[in-house]
C-alpha positions in Angstrom: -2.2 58.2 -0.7 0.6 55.3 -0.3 -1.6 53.9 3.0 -4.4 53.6 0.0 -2.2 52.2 -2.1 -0.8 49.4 0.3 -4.3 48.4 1.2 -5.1 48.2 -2.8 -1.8 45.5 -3.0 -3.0 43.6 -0.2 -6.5 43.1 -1.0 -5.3 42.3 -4.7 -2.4 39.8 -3.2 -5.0 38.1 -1.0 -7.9 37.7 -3.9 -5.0 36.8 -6.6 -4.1 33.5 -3.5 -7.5 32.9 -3.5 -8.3 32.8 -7.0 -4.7 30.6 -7.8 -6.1 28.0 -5.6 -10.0 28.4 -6.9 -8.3 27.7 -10.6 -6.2 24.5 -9.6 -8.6 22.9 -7.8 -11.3 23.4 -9.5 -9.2 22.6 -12.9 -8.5 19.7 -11.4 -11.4 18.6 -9.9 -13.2 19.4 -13.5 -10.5 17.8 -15.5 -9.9 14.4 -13.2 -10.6 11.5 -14.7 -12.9 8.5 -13.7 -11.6 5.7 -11.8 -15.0 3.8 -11.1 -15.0 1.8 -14.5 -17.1 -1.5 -14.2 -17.5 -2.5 -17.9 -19.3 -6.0 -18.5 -17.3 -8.7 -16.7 -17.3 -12.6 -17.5 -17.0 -13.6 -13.6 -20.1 -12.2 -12.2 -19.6 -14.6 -9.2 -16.6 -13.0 -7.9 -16.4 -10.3 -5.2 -13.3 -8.5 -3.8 -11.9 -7.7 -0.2 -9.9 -4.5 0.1 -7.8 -4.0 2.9 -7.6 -0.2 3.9 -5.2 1.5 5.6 -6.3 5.0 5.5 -5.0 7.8 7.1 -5.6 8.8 10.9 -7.5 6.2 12.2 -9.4 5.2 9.2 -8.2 2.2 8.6 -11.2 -0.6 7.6 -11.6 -3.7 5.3 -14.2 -3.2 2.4 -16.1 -5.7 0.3 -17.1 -5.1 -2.8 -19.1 -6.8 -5.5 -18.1 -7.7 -9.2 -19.6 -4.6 -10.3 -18.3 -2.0 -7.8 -21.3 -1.8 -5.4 -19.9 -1.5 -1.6 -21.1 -5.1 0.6 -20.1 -4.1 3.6 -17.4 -2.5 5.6 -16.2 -3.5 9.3 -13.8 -0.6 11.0 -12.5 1.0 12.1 -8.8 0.8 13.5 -5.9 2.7 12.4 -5.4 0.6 9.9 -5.8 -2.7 8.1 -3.3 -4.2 5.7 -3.9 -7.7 4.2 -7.0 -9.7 3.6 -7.6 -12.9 2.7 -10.9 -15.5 2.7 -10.8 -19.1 4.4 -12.3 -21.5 3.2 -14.7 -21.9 6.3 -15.8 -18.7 4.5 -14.5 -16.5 7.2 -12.3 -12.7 6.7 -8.4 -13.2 8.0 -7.0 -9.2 8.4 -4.1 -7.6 9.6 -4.8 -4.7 11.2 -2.8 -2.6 13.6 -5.2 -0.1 16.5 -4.4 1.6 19.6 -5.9 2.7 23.0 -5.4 -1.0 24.5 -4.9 -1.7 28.2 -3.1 -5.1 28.2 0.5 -3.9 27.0 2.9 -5.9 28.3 6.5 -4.6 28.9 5.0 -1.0 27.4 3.0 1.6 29.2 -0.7 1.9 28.9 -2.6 2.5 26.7 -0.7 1.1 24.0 -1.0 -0.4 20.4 -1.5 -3.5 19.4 -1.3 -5.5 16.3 -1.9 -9.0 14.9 -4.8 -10.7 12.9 -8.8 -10.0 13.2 -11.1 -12.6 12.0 -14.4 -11.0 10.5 -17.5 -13.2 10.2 -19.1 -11.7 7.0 -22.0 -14.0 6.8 -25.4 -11.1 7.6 -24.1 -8.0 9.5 -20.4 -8.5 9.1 -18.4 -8.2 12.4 -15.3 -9.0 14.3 -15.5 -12.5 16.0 -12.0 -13.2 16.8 -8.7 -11.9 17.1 -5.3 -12.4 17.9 -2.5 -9.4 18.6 0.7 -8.1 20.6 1.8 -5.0 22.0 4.5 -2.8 20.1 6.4 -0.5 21.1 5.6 1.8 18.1 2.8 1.0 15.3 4.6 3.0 12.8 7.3 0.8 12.2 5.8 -2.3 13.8 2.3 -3.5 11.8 2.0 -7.3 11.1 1.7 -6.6 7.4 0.4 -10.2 6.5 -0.5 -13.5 7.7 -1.8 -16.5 6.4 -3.5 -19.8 7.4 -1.9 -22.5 6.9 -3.2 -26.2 5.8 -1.9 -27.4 9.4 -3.8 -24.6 11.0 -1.1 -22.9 11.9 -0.8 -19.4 11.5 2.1 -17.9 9.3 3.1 -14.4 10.4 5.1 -11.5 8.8 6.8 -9.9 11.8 7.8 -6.3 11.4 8.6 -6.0 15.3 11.5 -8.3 15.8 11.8 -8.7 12.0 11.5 -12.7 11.9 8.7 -15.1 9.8 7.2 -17.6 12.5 4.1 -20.1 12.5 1.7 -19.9 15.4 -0.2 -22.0 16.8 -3.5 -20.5 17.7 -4.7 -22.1 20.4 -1.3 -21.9 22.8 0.0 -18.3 21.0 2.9 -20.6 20.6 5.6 -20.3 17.7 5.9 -23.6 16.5 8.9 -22.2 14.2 10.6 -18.9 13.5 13.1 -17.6 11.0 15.2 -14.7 12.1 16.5 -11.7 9.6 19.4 -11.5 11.9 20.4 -15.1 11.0 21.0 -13.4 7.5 21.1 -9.9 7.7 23.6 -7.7 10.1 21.2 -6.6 13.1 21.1 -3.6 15.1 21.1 -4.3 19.0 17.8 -3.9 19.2 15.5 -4.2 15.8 12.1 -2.9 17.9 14.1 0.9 18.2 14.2 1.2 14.6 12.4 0.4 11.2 15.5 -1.9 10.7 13.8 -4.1 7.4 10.2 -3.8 7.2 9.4 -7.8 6.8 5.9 -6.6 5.1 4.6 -9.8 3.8 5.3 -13.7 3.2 4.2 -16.1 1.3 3.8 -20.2 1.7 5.7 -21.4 -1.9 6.0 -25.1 -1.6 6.5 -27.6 1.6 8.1 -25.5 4.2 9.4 -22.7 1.1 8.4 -18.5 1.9 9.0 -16.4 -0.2 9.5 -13.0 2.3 9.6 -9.2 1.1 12.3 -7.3 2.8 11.6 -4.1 2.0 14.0 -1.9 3.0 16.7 -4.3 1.7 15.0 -3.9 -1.4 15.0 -7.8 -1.5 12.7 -10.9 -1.6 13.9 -14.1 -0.5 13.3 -17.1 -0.5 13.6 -19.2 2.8 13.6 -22.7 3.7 13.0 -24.1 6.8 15.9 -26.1 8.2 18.0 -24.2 5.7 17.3 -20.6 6.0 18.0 -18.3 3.1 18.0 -20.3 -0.7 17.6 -17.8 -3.1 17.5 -14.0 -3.2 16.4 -11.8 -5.9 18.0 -8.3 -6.1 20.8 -9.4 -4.5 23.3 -6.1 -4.9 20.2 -4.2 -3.7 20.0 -2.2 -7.0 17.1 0.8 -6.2 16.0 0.4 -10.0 14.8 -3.4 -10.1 12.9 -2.8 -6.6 12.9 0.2 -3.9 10.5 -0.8 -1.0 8.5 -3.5 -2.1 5.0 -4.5 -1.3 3.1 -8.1 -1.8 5.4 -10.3 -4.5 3.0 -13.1 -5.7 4.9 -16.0 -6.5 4.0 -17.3 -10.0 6.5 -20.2 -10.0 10.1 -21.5 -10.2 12.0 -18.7 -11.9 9.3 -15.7 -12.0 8.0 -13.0 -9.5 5.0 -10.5 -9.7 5.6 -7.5 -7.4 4.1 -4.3 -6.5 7.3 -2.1 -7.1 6.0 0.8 -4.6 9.2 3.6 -4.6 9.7 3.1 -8.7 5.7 3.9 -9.2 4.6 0.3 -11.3 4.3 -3.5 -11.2 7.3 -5.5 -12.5 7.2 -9.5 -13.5 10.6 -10.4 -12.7 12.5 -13.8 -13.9 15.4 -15.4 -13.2 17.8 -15.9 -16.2 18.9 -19.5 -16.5 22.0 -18.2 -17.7 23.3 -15.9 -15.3 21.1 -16.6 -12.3 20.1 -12.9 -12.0 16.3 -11.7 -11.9 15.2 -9.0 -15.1 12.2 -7.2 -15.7 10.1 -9.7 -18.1 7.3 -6.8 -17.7 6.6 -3.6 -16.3 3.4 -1.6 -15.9 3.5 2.2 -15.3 0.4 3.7 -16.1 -3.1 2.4 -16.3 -5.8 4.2 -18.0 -3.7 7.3 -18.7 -3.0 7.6 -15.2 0.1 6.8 -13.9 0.6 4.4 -11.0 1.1 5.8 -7.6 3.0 3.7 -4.9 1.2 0.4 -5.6 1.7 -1.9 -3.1 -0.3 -5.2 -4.4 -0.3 -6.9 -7.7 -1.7 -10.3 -8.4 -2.3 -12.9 -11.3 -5.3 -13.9 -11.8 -6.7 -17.2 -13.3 -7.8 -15.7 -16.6 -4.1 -14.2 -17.2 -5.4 -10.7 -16.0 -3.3 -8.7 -13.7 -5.5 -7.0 -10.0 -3.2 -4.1 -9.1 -3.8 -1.7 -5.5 -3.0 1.6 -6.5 -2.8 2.8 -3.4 -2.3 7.0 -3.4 -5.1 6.6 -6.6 -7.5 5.3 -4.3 -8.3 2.4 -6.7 -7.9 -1.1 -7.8 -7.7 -2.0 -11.3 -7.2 -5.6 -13.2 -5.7 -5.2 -16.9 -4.8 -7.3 -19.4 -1.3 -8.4 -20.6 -1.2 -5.1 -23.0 -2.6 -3.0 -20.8 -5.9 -2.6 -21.7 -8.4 -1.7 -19.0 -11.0 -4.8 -17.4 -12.5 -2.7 -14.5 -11.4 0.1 -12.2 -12.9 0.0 -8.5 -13.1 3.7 -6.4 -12.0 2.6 -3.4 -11.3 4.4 0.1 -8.6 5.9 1.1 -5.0 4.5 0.6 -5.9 0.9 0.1 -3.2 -1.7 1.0 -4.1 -4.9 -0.1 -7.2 -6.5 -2.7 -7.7 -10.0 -3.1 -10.4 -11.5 -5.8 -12.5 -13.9 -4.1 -12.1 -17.2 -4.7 -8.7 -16.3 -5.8 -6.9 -15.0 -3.7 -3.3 -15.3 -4.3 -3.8 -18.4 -6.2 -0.8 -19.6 -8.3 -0.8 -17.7 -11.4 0.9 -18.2 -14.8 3.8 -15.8 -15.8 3.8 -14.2 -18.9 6.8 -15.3 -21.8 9.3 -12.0 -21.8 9.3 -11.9 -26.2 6.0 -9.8 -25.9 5.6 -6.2 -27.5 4.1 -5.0 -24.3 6.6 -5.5 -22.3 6.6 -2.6 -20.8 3.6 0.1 -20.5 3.5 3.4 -19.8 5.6 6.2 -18.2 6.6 6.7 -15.1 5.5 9.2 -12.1 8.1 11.5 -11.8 8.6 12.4 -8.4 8.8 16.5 -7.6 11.6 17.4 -5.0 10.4 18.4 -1.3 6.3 18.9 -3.4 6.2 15.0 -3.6 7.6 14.8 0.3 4.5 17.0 1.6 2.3 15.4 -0.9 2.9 12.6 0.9 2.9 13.2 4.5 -0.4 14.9 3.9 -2.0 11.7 2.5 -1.2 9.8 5.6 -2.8 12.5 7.5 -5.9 13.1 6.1 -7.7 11.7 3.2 -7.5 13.6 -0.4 -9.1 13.0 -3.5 -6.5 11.2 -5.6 -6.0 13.8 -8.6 -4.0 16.0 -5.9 -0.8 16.5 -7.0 2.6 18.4 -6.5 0.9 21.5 -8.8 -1.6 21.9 -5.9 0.6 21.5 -3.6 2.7 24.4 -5.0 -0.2 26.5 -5.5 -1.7 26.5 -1.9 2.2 27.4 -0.9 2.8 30.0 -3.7 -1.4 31.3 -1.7 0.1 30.9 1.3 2.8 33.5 0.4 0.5 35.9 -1.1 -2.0 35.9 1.9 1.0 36.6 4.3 2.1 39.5 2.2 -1.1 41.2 1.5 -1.5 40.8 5.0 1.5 42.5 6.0 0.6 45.2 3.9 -2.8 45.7 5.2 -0.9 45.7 9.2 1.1 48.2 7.6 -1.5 49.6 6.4 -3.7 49.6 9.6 -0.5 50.9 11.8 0.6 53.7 9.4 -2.5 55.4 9.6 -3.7 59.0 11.4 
């Protein structure tokens, strides 16, 4: 009679696991909302290039046209971070792969990261490329890079944590800033993921502006001069926790994907104090709230492009938040630039507006957002995932390892 009744629990705990995560995913499956929104657009002419980091090795750079449709795709590698169009009409990409041979001082096979150029004129594909061995990808991937009017090459060095032009020809730097000429270096910055130097931007006549993420800091350096101006100078977490992509819209005002705090803050500098405030902040977008953005741009017509990257989509709103167009994209996008854009200068918005700041903000779950996360950069998931299913397929997990215990007991206890 009990050996019955143990074998009745564990069937019932195993069905009710299975049916807990039958409800949430299907709930949310059912209930998601649509992030492929193309509603009639003014600049037909324009297309967009999408810089993918994906999880795994997924990793690609995606073209898309003004309404959505895919153009073509070039991949993969383990991932790609920044993209931008020269004016010879060629594809510049960061991109960081693995399973070279030519490794240097590190042992083979080894990764390798630096700057593909893609030829997207008929069948799109890789005609050129530049890289270096690191010692670990993770921590190591040229984030961005730029030409420059000379020719030159500008890089964003995560490895050794520097900004250098290159010249292309030689693979010679032709001049290099060094975080440790400002910052308090460890003995040796390859080891660790000391600052994250993800991206930097040509502001003026030998003026970068340089994200230093994991100082929580952008700054501004001059050459000859080193370090002008920095915004977020006592590191506050609130005003920016590990930046991606600022976009420089002039003297005194910022536009930066604010990844850790989940939105896009405009940021200027007070004339009267010298310290950089939130002029205006975007949280959610279409009812859905931003996760981990890591690019924001102005563009021409005032609009704002933003990369959500753990939404798998790139949207451009207005100053009030309405909705232009929302592109599905794949999975965890880095980087979009509208073509001809780019990262054009654009114009910052006055701080006296009523929509100054939009939408709430993405709460983070204890130890549910952690996994939520490590899973994403493992294998691709539809972006209405969340901490509830997360809980739910542990809370099924629990359930299936108790009804099975039961049934073992069941099996061993019997005659």
């Amino acid at each position: 009679m009990e050996s019955r009744s143990n074998t009745s629990r564990g069937v019932v705990l195993i069905l009710a696991g299975l049916l807990l995560v039958g409800l949430t995913f299907g709930a949310g499956w059912a209930l998601a909302p649509n992030t492929d929104k193309i509603p009639t657009r003014t600049d037909n002419n324009t297309t967009m290039l999408v810089g993918v980091q994906g999880p795994g090795w997924g990793g690609n750079v995606t073209a898309l046209d003004s309404d959505g449709s895919l153009l073509w795709t070039v991949g993969s590698a383990i991932s790609y971070q920044g993209v931008s169009k020269l004016e010879n009409g060629t594809v510049l990409a960061t991109f960081a792969d693995g399973l070279y041979r030519r490794c240097g001082k590190f042992d083979s096979p080894c990764k390798r990261t630096g700057v593909r150029f893609i030829d997207a004129k008929g069948e799109p594909k890789i005609v050129g490329q530049w890289s270096y061995p690191v010692r670990t990808r993770e921590d190591s991937e040229v984030h961005d890079a730029e030409m420059l009017s000379s020719g030159e090459l500008l890089v964003a060095d995560m490895e050794y944590e520097s900004i250098y032009t290159l010249n292309l020809t030689s693979e010679e730097q032709t001049w290099v800033w060094n975080a440790s000429e400002f910052y308090d270096a460890p003995p040796d910055p390859t080891k660790t993921d000391w600052l994250h130097i993800n991206d930097v931007d040509r502001i003026g006549e030998g003026r970068y502006l340089v994200s230093v993420r994991n100082a929580n800091q952008l700054v501004v350096v001059e050459r000859g001069k080193g370090v002008v101006e920095v915004i977020n100078e006592n590191r506050d977490p609130s005003l920016l926790n590990k930046q991606h992509n600022p976009h420089w819209l002039g003297d005194g005002a910022v536009l930066v994907a604010d990844s850790e705090n989940h939105r896009v803050v405009e940021l200027h500098r007070n004339e009267s104090t010298g310290r950089w405030e939130e002029a205006w902040t975007v949280y959610e977008v279409d009812g859905i709230a931003l996760d981990w953005p890591r690019d924001a741009d102005r563009l021409p017509n005032g609009n704002t492009l933003i990369t959500d990257s753990r939404n798998n989509r790139v949207v451009e709103i207005t100053r009030n938040g309405s909705l232009v167009s929302s592109y599905r994209v794949p999975n965890l996008p880095y980087e979009a630039d509208r073509v001809p854009y780019g990262e054009s200068f654009g114009k910052p918005y006055d701080s006296t507006s009523e929509y100054d700041v939009l939408g709430d903000r993405k709460v983070d779950i204890p130890v549910l957002s952690t996994l939520l996360t490590g899973a994403r950069h493992v294998v691709s998931l539809p972006f209405w995932i969340s901490e509830l299913h997360i809980f739910a397929v542990i809370l099924a997990v629990v359930l299936w390892i108790a009804g099975g215990l039961l049934l073992i007991r069941d099996r061993w206890m019997s005659p």
